[in-house]
N, C-alpha and C positions, 0 to 999 in steps of 0.2 A: 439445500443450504438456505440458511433463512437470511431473506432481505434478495436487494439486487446487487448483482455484481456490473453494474454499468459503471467502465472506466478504469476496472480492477486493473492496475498494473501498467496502465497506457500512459506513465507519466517518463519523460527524461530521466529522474533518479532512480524509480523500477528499472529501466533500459539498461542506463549504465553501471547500477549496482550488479544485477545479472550476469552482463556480461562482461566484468572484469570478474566475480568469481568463476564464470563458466572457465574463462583463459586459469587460473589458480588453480582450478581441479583438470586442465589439460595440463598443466606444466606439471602440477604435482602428479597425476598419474604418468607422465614420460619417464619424471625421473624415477619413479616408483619401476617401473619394467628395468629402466638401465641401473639398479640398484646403487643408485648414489642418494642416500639419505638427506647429504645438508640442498640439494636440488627440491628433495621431495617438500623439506619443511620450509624452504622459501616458495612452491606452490602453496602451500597452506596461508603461509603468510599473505600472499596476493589474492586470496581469499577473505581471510581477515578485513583488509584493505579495500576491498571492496564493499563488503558490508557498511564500514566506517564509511566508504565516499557519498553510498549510497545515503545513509543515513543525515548526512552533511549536508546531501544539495534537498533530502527533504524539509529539513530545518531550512533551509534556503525559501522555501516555498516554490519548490521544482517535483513535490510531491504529491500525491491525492491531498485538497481539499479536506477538511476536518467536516464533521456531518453537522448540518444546522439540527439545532434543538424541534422538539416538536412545537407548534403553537396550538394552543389550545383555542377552538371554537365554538358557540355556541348558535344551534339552528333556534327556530323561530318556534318550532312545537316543542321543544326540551325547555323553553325560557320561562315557558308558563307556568310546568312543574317545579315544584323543588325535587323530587325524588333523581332525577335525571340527569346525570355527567354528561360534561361536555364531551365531546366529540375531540381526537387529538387526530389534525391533518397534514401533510408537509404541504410543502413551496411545490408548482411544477416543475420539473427540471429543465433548464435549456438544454438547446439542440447544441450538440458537439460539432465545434468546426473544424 
């Protein structure tokens, strides 16, 4: 997988989108074995529901961080040349508390 996965998923709105559809697809698989249909498509529905809340408290800013742009740098031996692009670096990342 290209890039890093530091943080994937460790946010509040991952947590609680998860696991309100995990309960959606337990409700809807129960009522699926005890073959009562309108049970089954109100687990779907708390499935649904969960996507949307999750999606809500991302917008909220209870989600991953959006990625900063790269900044463009230039060293001391490339400056001399013209022939020679800059160099694109990130920020280092803080430590997760």
């Amino acid at each position: 997988m290209a890039g890093s996965s530091h943080g994937h998923g460790h946010t509040p709105a991952a947590w609680t989108g998860s696991i309100i559809i995990f309960i959606g697809f337990c409700v809807s698989g129960a009522y699926m074995v005890m073959d009562n249909p309108l049970g089954f498509w109100g687990g779907l529905a708390i499935v649904a529901l969960g996507g949307v809340i999750g999606a809500i408290m991302s917008a909220m800013g209870l989600g991953q961080p959006k990625a900063k742009p790269l900044k463009m740098v230039q060293s001391a031996t490339t400056a001399t040349t013209a022939t020679a692009a800059p160099k694109a670096t990130r920020e280092p990342v803080a430590a997760e508390s």
